[in-house]
Backbone as JSON, one array per atom type, in Angstrom:
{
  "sequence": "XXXXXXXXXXXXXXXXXXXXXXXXXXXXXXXXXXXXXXXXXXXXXXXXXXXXXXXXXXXXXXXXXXXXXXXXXXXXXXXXXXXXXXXXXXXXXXXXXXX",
  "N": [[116.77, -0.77, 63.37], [119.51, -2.78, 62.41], [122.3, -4.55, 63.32], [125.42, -5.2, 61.1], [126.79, -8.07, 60.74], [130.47, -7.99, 62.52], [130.56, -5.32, 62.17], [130.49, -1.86, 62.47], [128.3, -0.45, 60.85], [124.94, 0.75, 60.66], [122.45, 0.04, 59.56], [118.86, -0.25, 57.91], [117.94, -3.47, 57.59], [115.42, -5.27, 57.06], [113.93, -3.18, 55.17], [115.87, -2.43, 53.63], [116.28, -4.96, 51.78], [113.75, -5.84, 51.23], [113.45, -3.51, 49.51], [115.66, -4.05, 47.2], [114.79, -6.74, 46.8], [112.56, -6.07, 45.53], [113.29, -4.15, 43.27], [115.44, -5.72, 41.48], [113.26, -8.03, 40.86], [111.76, -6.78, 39.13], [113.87, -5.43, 37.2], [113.46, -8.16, 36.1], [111.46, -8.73, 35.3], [109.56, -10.01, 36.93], [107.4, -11.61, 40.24], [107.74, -10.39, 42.45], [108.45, -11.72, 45.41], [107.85, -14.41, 44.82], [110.02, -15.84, 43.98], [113.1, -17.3, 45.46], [115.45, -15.47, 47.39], [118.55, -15.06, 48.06], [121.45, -14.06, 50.47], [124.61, -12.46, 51.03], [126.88, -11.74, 52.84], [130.06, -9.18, 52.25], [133.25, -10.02, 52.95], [135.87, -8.05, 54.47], [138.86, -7.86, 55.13], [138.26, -8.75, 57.61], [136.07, -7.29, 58.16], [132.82, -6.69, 57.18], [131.92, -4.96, 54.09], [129.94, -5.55, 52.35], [127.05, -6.61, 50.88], [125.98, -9.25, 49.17], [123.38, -9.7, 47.14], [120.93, -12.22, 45.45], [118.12, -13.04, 43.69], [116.9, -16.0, 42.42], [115.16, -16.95, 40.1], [113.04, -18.44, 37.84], [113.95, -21.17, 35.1], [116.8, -21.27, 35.98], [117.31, -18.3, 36.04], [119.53, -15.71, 37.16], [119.21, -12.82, 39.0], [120.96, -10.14, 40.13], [122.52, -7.89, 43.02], [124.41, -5.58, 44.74], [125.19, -4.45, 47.71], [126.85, -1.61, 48.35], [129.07, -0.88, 51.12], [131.06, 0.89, 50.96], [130.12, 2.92, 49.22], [128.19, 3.66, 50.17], [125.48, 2.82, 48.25], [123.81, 0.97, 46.18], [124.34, -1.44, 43.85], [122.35, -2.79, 40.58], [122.54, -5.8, 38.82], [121.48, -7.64, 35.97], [119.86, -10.67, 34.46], [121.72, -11.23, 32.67], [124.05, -10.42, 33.14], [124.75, -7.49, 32.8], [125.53, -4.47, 34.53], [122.96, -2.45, 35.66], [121.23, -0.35, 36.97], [121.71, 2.3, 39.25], [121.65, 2.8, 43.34], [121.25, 5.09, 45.75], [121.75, 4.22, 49.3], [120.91, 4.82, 52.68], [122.95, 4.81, 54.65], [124.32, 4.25, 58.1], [127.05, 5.36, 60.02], [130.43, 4.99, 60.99], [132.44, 5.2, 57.54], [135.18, 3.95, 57.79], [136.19, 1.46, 57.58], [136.62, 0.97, 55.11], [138.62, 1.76, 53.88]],
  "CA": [[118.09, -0.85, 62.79], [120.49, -3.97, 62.65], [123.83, -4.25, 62.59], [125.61, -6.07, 59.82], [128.08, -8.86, 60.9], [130.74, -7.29, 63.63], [130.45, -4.09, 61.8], [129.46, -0.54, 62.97], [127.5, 0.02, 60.15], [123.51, 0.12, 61.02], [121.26, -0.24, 58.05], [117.58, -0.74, 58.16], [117.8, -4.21, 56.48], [114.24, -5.47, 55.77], [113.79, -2.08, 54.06], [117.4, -2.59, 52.1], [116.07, -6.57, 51.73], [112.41, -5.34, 50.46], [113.72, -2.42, 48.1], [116.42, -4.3, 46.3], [114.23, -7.55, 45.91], [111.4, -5.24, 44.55], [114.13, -4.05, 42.03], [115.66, -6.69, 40.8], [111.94, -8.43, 39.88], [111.03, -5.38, 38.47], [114.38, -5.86, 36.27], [113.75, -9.61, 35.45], [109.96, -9.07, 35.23], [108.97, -11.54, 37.82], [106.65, -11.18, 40.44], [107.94, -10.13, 43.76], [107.95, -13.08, 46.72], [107.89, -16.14, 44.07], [111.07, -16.54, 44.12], [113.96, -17.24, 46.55], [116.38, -14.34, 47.3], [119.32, -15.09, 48.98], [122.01, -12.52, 50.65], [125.83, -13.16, 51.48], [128.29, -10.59, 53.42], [130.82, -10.01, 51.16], [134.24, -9.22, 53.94], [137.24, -7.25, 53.54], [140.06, -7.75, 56.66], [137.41, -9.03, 58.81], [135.0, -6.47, 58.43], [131.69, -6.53, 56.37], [131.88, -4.18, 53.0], [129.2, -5.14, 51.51], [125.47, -7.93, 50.88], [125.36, -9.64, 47.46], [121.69, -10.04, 46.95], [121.08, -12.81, 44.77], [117.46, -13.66, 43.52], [116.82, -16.84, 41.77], [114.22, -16.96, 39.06], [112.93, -19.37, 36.85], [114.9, -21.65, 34.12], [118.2, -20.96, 36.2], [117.5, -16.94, 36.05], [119.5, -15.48, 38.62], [119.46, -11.38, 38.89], [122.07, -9.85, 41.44], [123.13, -6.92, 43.36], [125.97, -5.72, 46.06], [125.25, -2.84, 48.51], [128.62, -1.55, 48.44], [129.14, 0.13, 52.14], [131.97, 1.76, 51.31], [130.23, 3.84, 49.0], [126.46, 3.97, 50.18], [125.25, 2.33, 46.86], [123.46, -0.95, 45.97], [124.16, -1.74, 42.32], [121.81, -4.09, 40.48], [123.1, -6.57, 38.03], [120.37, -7.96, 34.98], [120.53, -12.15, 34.38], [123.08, -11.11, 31.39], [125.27, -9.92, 33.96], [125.01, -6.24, 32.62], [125.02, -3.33, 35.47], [121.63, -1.78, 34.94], [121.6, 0.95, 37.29], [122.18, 1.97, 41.04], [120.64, 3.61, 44.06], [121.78, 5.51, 46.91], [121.17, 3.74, 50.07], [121.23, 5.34, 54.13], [123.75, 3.29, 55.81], [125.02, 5.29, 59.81], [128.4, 4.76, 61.17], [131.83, 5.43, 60.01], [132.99, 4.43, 56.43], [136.61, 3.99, 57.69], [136.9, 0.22, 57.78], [136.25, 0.47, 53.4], [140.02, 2.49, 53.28]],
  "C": [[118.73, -2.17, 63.2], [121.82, -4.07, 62.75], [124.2, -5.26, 61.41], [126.86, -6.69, 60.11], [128.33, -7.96, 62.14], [130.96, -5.81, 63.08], [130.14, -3.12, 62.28], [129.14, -0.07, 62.36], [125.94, -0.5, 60.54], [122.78, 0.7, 60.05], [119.92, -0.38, 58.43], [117.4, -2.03, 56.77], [117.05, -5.03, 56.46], [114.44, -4.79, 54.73], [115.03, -2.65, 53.32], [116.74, -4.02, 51.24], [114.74, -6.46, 50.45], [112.67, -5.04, 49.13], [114.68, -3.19, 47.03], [116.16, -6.01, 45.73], [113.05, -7.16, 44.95], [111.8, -5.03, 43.17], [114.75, -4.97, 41.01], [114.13, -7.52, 40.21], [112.01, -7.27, 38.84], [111.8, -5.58, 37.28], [113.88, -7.3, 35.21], [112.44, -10.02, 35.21], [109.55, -10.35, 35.74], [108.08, -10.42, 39.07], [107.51, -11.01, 41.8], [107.13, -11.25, 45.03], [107.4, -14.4, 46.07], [108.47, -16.28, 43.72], [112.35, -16.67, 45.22], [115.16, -15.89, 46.22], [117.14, -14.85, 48.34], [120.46, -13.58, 49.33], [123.4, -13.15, 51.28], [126.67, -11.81, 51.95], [129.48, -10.69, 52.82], [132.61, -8.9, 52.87], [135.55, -8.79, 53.51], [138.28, -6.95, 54.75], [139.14, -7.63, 57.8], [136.07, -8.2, 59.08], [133.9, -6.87, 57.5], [131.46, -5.08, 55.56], [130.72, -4.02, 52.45], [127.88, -6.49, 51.43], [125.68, -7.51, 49.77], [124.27, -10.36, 48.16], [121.5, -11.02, 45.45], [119.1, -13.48, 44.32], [117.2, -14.48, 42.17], [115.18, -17.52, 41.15], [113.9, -18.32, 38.43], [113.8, -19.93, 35.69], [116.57, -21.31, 34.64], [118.42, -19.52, 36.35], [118.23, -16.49, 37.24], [119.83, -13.31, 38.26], [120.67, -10.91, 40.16], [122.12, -8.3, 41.85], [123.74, -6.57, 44.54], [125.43, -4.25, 46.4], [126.62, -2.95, 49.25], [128.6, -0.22, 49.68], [130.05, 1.44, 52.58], [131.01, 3.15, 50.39], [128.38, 4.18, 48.88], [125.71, 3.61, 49.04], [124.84, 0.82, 46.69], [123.84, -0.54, 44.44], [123.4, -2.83, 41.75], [122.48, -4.43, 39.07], [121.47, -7.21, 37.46], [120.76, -9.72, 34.97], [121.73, -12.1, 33.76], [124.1, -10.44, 32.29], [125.83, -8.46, 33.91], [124.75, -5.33, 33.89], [123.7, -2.77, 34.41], [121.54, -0.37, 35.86], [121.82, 1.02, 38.99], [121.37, 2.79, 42.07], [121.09, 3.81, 45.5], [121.31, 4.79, 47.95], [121.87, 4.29, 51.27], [122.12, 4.45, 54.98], [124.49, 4.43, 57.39], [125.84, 4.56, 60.31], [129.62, 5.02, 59.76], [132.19, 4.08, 58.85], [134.54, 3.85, 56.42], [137.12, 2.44, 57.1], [136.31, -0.29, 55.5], [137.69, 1.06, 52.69], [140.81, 1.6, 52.8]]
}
């Protein structure tokens, strides 16, 4: 487990890192680990809410998605910027600091 920023949320984030670059290829039909994936803490009154996942494809492609901590949930985003669908994710420790 890791923590995330000064947060007391503990994630297992390879696994989160893995599963939601697996997904996004999978969306953008690419191949998993030939292309760069970046990840940004997105904060909310000092705390850490949430990782936009950002992998960057070919011709400018970029796919996206935000594991949103307040509500246990990655969402993935398509290049066209459409939500495509979402997926529960295990996050341990109190949700308070998402009120």
């Amino acid at each position: 487990m890791q923590m995330i920023g000064l947060s007391p949320l503990k994630i297992d984030f390879s696994t989160l890192c893995v599963t939601v670059e697996k997904k996004l290829c999978e969306l953008g039909h690419l191949v998993p680990h030939q292309f760069p994936m970046t990840q940004r803490e997105v904060i909310r009154s000092g705390e850490t809410v949430a990782v936009y996942f950002c992998v960057h494809g070919p011709r400018s492609v970029k796919l996206t998605a935000i594991c949103d901590f307040c509500k246990n949930t990655v969402i993935f985003y398509g290049s066209d910027g459409i939500r495509h669908e979402s997926l529960r994710v295990a996050v341990q420790g109190p949700a308070a600091i998402c009120a």
